[in-house]
C-alpha positions in Angstrom: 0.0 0.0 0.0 2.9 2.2 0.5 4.5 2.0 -2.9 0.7 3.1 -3.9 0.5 6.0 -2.1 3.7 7.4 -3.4 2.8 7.0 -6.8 -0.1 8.9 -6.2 1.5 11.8 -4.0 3.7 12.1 -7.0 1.3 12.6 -9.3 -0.7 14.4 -7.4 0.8 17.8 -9.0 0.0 18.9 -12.4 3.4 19.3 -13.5 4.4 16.2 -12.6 1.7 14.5 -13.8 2.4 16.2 -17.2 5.8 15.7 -17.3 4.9 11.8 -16.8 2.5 12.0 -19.6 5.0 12.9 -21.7 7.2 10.5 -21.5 4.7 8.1 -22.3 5.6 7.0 -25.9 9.7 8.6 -25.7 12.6 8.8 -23.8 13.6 12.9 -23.2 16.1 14.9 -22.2 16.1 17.6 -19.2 16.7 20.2 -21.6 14.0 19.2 -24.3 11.8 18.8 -20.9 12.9 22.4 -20.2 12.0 23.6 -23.6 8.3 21.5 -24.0 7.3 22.9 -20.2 9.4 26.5 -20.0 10.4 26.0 -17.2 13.7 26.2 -15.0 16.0 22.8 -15.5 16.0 23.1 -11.4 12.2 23.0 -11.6 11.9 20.0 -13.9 14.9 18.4 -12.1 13.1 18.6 -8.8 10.1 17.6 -10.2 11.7 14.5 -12.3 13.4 13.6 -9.1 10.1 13.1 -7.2 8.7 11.0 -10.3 12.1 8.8 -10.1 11.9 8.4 -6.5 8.1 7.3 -6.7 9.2 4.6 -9.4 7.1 6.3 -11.9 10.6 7.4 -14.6 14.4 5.9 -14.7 17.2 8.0 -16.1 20.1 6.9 -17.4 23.3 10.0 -18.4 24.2 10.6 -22.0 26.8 12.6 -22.0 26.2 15.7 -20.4 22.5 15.0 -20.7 19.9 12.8 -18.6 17.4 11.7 -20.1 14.2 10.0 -18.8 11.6 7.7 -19.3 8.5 5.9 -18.0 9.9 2.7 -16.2 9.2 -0.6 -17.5 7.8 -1.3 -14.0 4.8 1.0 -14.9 4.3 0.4 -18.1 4.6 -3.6 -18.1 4.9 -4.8 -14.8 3.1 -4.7 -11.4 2.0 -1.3 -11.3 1.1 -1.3 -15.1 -2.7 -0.9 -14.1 -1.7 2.6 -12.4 0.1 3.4 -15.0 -2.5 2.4 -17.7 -5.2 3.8 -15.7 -3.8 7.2 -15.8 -2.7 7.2 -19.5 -6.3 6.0 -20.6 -7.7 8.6 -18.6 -5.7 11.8 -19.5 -4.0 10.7 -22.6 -7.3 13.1 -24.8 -6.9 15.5 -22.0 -6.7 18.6 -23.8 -4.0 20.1 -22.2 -2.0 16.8 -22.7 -3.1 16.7 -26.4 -1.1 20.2 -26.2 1.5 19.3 -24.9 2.1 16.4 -27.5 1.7 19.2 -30.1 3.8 21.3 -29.2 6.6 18.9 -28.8 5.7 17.5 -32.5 6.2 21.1 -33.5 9.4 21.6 -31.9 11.0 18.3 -33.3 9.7 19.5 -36.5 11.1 23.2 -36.5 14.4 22.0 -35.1 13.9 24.1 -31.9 14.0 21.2 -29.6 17.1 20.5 -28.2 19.1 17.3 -28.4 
């Protein structure tokens, strides 16, 4: 029940829990994170760290880059339903369907950082 309840404080903020939709279908960087959200690299760090530390994303260091992603623990394993649940249910969210967009159009226009 524990491991539950951190999940859900974690995504308990809207950042976070956009920042987690995001990396739904891709792996990103901090800094293309920083350019989709606008927001301090401190910010999203902070947030990303609370997300890690929940079990929700894993990093791994290219680089001078860390990048994230959704862990295979929520997207295949035991907390896949959590996972699942909360894609389903936000995944036509119109603020999420923005923030797809917008990072479509910033792959497309070269503006997002790799």
């Amino acid at each position: 029940m524990d491991k539950t309840i951190e999940i859900l404080k974690a995504l308990s903020d809207k950042t976070r829990l956009r920042l987690f939709m995001s990396l739904y279908e891709e792996e990103l960087c901090v800094c293309q994170l920083t350019d989709l959200f606008e927001l301090a690299m401190s910010t999203i760090s902070k947030h990303m760290s609370i997300l890690k530390h929940a079990g929700l994303v894993s990093c791994t260091k290219k680089g001078r880059w860390v990048f994230y992603k959704m862990t295979d623990e929520i997207k295949n394993n035991e907390n896949r339903r959590i996972g699942s649940l909360i894609v389903e249910k936000l995944k036509n969210e119109d603020q999420i369907l923005l923030d797809r967009k917008k990072l479509h159009e910033m792959k497309c226009s070269n503006k997002l950082r790799n």
